[in-house]
C-alpha positions in Angstrom: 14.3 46.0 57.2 14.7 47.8 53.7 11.8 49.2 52.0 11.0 46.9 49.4 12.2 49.2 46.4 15.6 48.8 48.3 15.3 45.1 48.4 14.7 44.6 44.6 17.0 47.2 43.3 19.6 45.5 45.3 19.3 42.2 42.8 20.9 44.3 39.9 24.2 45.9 42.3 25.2 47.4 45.2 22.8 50.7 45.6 24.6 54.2 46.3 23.4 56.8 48.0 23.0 60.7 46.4 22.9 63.8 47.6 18.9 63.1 47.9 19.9 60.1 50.3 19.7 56.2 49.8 16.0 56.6 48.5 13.6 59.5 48.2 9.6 59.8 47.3 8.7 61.9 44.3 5.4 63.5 45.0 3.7 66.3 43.6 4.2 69.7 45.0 2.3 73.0 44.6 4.9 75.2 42.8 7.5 72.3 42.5 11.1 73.3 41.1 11.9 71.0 39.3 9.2 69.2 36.6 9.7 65.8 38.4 7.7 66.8 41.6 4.7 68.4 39.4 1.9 66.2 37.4 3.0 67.1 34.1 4.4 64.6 32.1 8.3 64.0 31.8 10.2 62.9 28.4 12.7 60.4 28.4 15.8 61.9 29.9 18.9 60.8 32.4 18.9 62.1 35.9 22.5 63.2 37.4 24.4 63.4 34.9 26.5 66.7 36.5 27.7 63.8 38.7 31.2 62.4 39.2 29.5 59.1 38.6 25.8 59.7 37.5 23.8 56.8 38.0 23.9 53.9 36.0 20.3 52.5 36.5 17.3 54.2 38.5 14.3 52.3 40.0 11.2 54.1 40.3 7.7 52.3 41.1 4.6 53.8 41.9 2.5 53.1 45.1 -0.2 54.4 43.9 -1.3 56.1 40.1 -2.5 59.6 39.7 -5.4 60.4 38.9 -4.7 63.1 36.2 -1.0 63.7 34.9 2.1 62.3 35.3 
């Protein structure tokens, strides 16, 4: 069975895997990389776009808000 994510992103086209795999979690990390795994907050931007064929639409939901930040 598909994580629902999966199941509703499927409803707008076929879903493509990445090089971070068919779906990933995007958590917060003690001395993170890249700004998306931290609490601050992130602007609008497009992910991927170094791609052959960056994505054309991303879901993200949240499970459960944080407390402080992003």
């Amino acid at each position: 069975e598909l994580p629902g994510v999966l199941s509703v992103a499927q409803r707008f086209g076929p879903v493509l895997p990445t090089f971070y795999g068919l779906y990933w979690d995007v958590i917060s990390e003690e001395g993170a990389q890249n700004l998306a795994y931290t609490s601050h907050p992130l602007d609008w931007h497009q992910d991927l776009l170094y791609m052959d064929s960056p994505p054309g639409v991303q879901v993200l939901h949240c499970l459960s808000p944080a407390h402080v930040g992003g």
